[in-house]
C-alpha positions as CSV (number, residue, x, y, z in Angstrom):
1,X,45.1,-28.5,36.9
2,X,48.1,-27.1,35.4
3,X,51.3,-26.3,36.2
4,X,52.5,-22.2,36.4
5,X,56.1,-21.0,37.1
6,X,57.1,-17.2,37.0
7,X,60.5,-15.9,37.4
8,X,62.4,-13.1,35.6
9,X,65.7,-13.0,33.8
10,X,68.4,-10.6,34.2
11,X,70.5,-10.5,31.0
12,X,74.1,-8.9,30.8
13,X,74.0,-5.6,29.5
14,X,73.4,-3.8,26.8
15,X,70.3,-6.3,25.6
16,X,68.0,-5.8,22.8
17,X,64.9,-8.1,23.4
18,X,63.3,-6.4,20.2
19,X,66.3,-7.1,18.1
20,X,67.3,-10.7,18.8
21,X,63.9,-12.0,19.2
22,X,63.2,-10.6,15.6
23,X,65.4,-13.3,13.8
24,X,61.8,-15.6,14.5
25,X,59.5,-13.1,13.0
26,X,61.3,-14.1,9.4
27,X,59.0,-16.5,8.2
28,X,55.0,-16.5,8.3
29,X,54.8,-20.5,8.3
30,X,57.0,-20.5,11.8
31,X,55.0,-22.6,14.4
32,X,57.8,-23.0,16.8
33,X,59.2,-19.8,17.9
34,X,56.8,-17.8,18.2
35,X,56.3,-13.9,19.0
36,X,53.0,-12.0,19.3
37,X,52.0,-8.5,20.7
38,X,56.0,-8.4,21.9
39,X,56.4,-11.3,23.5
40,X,58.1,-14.6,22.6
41,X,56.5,-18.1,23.2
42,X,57.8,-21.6,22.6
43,X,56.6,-25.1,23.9
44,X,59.8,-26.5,25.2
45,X,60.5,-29.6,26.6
46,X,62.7,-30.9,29.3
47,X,62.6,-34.8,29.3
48,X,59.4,-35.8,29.3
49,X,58.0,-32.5,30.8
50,X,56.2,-29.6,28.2
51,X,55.9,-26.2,29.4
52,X,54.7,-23.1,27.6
53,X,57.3,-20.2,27.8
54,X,56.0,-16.8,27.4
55,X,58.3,-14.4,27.7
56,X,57.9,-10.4,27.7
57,X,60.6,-7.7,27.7
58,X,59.6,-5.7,31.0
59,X,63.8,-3.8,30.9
60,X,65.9,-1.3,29.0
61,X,68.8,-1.8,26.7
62,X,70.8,-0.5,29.6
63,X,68.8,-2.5,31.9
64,X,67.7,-5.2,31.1
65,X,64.9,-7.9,32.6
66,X,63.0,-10.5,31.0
67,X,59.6,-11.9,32.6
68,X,59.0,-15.2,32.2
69,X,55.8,-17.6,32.6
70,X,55.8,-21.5,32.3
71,X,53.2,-23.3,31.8
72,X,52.6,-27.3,32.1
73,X,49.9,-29.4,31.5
74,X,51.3,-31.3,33.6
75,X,50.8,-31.4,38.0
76,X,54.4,-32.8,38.0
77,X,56.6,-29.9,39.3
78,X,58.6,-28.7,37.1
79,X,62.4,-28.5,36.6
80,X,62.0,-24.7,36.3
81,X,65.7,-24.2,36.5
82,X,66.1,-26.6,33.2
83,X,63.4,-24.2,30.9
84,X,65.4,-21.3,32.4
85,X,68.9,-22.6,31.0
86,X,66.8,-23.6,27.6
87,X,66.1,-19.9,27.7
88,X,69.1,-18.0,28.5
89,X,71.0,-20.1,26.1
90,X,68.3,-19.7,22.9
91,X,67.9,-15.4,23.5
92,X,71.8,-15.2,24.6
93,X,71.1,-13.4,27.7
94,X,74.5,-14.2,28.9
95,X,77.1,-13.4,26.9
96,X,79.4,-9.9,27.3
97,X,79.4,-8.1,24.3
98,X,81.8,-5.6,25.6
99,X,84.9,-7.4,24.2
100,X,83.3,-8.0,21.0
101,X,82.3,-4.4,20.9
102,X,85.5,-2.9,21.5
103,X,86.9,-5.1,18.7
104,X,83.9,-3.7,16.5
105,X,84.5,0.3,17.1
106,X,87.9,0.0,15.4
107,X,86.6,-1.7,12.4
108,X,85.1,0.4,9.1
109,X,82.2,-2.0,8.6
110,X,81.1,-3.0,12.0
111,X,81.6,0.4,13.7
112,X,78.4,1.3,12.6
113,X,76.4,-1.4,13.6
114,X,77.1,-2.3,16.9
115,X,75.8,1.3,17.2
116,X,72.6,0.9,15.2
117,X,72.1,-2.5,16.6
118,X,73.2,-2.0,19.9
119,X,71.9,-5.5,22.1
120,X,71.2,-7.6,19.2
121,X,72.0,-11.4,20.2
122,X,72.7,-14.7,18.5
123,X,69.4,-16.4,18.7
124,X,70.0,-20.0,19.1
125,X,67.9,-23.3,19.2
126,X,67.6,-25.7,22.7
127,X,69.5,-28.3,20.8
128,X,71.9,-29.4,18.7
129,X,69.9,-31.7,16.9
130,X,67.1,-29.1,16.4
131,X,69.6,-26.8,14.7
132,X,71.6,-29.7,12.2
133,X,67.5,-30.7,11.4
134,X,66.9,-26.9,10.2
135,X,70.4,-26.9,8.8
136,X,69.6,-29.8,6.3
137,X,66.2,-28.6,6.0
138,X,68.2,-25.3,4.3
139,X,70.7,-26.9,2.3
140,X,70.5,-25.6,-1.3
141,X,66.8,-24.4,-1.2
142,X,65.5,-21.3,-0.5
143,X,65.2,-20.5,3.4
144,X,60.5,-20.3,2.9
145,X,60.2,-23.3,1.5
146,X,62.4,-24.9,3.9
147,X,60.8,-23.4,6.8
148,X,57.7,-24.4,5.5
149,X,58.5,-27.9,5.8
150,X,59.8,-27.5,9.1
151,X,56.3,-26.4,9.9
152,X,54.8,-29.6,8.3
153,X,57.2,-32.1,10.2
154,X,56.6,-29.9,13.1
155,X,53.2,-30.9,12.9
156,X,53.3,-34.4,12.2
157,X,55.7,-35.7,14.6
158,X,56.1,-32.8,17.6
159,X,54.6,-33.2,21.0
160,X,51.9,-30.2,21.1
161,X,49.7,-28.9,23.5
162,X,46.3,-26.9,23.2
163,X,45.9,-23.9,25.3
164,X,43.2,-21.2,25.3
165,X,42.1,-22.4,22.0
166,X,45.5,-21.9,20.3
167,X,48.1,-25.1,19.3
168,X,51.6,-25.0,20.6
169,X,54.3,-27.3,18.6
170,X,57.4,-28.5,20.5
171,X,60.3,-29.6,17.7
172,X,60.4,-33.4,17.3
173,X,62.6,-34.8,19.4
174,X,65.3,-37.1,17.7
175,X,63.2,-40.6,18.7
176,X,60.4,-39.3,16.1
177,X,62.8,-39.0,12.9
178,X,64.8,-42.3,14.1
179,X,61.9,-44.8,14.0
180,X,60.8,-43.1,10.2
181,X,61.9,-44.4,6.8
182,X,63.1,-42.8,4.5
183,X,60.6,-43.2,1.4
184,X,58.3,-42.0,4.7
185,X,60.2,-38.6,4.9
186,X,60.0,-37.8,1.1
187,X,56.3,-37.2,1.0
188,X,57.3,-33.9,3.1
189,X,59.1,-32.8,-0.2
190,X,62.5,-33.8,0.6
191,X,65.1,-35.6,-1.4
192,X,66.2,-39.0,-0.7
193,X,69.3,-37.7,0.6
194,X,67.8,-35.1,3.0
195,X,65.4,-38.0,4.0
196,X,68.1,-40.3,4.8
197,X,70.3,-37.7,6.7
198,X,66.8,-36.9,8.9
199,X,67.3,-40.5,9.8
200,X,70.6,-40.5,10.3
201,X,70.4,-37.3,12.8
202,X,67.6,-39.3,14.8
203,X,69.3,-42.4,15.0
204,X,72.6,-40.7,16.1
205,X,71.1,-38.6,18.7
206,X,68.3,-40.6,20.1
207,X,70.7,-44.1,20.9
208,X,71.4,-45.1,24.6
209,X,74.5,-43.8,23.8
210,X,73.6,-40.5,22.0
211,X,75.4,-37.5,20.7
212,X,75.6,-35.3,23.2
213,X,72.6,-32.6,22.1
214,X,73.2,-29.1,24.3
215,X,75.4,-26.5,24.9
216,X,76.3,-26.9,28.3
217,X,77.2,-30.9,27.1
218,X,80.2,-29.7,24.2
219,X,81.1,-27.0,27.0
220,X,85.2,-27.1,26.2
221,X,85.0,-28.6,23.2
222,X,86.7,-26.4,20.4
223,X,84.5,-25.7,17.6
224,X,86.8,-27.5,15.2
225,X,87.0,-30.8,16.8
226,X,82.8,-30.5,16.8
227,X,82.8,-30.3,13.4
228,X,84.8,-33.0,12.7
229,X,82.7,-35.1,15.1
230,X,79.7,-33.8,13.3
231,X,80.8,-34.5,9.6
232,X,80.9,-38.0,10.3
233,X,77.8,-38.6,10.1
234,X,76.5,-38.7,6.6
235,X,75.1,-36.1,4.8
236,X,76.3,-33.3,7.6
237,X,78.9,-31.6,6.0
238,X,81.0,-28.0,6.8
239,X,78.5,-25.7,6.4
240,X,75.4,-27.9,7.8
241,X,78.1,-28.2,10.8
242,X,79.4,-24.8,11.6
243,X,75.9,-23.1,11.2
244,X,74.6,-25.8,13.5
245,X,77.6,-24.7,15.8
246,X,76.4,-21.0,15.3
247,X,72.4,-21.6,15.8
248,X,72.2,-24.7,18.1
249,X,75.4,-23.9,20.2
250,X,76.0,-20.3,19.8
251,X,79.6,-19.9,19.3
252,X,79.9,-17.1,18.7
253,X,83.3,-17.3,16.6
254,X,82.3,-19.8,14.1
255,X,82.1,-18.5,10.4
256,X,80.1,-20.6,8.1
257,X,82.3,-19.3,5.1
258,X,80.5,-21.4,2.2
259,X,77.2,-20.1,3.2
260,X,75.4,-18.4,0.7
261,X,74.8,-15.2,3.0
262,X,78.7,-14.6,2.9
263,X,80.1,-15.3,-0.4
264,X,76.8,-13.1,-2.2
265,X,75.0,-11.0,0.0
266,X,77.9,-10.1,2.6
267,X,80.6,-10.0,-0.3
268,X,78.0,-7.7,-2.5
269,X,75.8,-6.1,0.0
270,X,77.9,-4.9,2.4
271,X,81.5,-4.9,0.9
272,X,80.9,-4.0,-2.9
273,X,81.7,-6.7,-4.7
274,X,79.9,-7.3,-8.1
275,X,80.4,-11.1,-8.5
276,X,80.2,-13.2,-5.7
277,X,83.3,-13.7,-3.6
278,X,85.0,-17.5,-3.0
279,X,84.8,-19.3,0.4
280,X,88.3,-18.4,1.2
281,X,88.0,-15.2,0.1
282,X,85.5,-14.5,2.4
283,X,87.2,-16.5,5.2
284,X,90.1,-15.3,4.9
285,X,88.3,-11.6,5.1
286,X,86.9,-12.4,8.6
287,X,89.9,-12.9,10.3
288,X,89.9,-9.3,11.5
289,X,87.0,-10.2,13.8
290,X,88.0,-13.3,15.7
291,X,87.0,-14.1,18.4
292,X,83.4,-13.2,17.1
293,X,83.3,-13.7,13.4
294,X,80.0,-15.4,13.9
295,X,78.5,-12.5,16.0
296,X,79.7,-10.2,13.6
297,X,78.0,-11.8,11.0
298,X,74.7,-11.7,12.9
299,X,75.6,-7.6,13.0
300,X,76.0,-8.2,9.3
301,X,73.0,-9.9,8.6
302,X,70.7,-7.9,10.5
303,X,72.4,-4.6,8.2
304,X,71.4,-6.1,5.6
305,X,67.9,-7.4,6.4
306,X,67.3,-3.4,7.1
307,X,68.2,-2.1,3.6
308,X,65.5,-3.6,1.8
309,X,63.1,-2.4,4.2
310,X,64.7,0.9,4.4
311,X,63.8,1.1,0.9
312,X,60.3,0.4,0.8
């Protein structure tokens, strides 16, 4: 007999389901996040406990309500209230935007995008861990071939669970890249460095003493001091850390100002510059939206995501 939960989710308004839940619609060999027909599914796991989340936009922009089903393999009861906090924190159903967009209206770029994107959310992942592993994963290669090993490892060391003739992946938990070897990792197409840092990740987080892996644990910590915490450990450096900050944590002020999105396609996409800009350049640009550089950039990215479509 399984297990089913329903309860709904009221986000803070305005909300875009739509436009935040579209970030996991980028790549055709994501197994994870899924969204089909509208709604968003992911096998997330609390402890030992798996439960399907379906979740299905049933609100307004001005509005908003999410309905949410869980279901378990399992009899056990479940700690519905943990899956819930997994979910507000990855679809950002909490956060006001009205301070950020009353810092956006007086700005030339943003001003237009708050407008056309009015509810879009940082999307973020359950854990840290889960977002420095993808972060790796993306270091120096293009973002389909590194999601498409994501979808192997996925595969070969998640927790999954069958239902209505359909197989759901849960992301490996840190335990399953700590007990591999390194030579192990490589035949998923990775370098030996990216192997060892896969390692390194697992062993850090999965210890009786672990690195503490959500949210609500580096509550009060500044973003800074987390990425100095996180550059210790080798093969994690400043932009693997402050985009983990940005997708695993959602702070929504970090600026990953080496990433390849700023220095090119922000500095030439949206701001006209012909050559790419520098990392301080481009740092240094963003000051005008603190507190929310990072949410601007989201704004950013999803501008610039459009234009190709719109040209098609």
């Amino acid at each position: 007999m399984k297990t089913t939960h329903s309860f709904d989710i009221i986000p803070r308004a305005p909300y875009s389901f739509e436009l935040t839940a579209a970030r996991f619609m980028r790549f055709a060999s994501e197994n994870v996040d899924l969204i089909e027909d509208g709604q968003y599914q992911r096998l997330l796991a609390v402890g030992r406990q798996l439960a399907l989340a379906t979740v299905t936009d049933i609100g307004t922009s001005a509005k908003p309500r999410l309905s949410v089903e869980l279901r378990s393999p399992s009899r056990a009861d479940l700690k519905t209230a943990e899956f819930e906090a997994q979910l507000r924190h990855m679809l950002c159903t909490d956060l006001d935007l009205k301070p950020f967009y009353r810092l956006a209206r007086k700005d030339e770029l943003l001003a237009p995008l708050v407008s056309r994107f009015r509810g879009l959310r940082i999307t973020s992942s359950p854990t840290l861990f889960e977002a420095l592993v993808m972060a790796v994963l993306s270091q120096q290669v293009n973002l389909t071939f590194a999601y498409s090993i994501k979808k192997e490892l996925v595969e070969s060391f998640g927790r999954s669970w069958r239902y209505r003739g359909r197989t759901y992946y849960a992301f490996p938990e840190p335990r399953r890249f700590a007990g591999q070897s390194v030579e192990g990792l490589r035949s998923f197409r990775l370098s030996t460095a990216k192997a060892g840092t896969l390692v390194r990740l697992g062993q850090t987080f999965a210890t009786k003493d672990p690195l503490p892996a959500t949210a609500a644990d580096w509550a009060g910590v500044a973003d800074e001091a987390v990425v100095e915490r996180l550059t210790t450990i080798k093969g994690i450096g400043r932009w693997s850390a402050e985009t983990a900050l940005l997708r695993g944590l959602a702070r929504h002020d970090t600026f990953p100002g080496g990433d390849l999105g700023v220095v090119k396609y922000l500095a030439q996409g949206l701001l006209g510059k012909t050559e790419k800009a520098t990392e301080a350049e481009m740092r240094a640009f963003a000051e005008r939206w603190r507190p929310y550089r990072g949410l601007a950039l989201v704004y950013c990215y999803a501008e610039l995501a459009r234009r190709p479509a719109e040209k098609s």
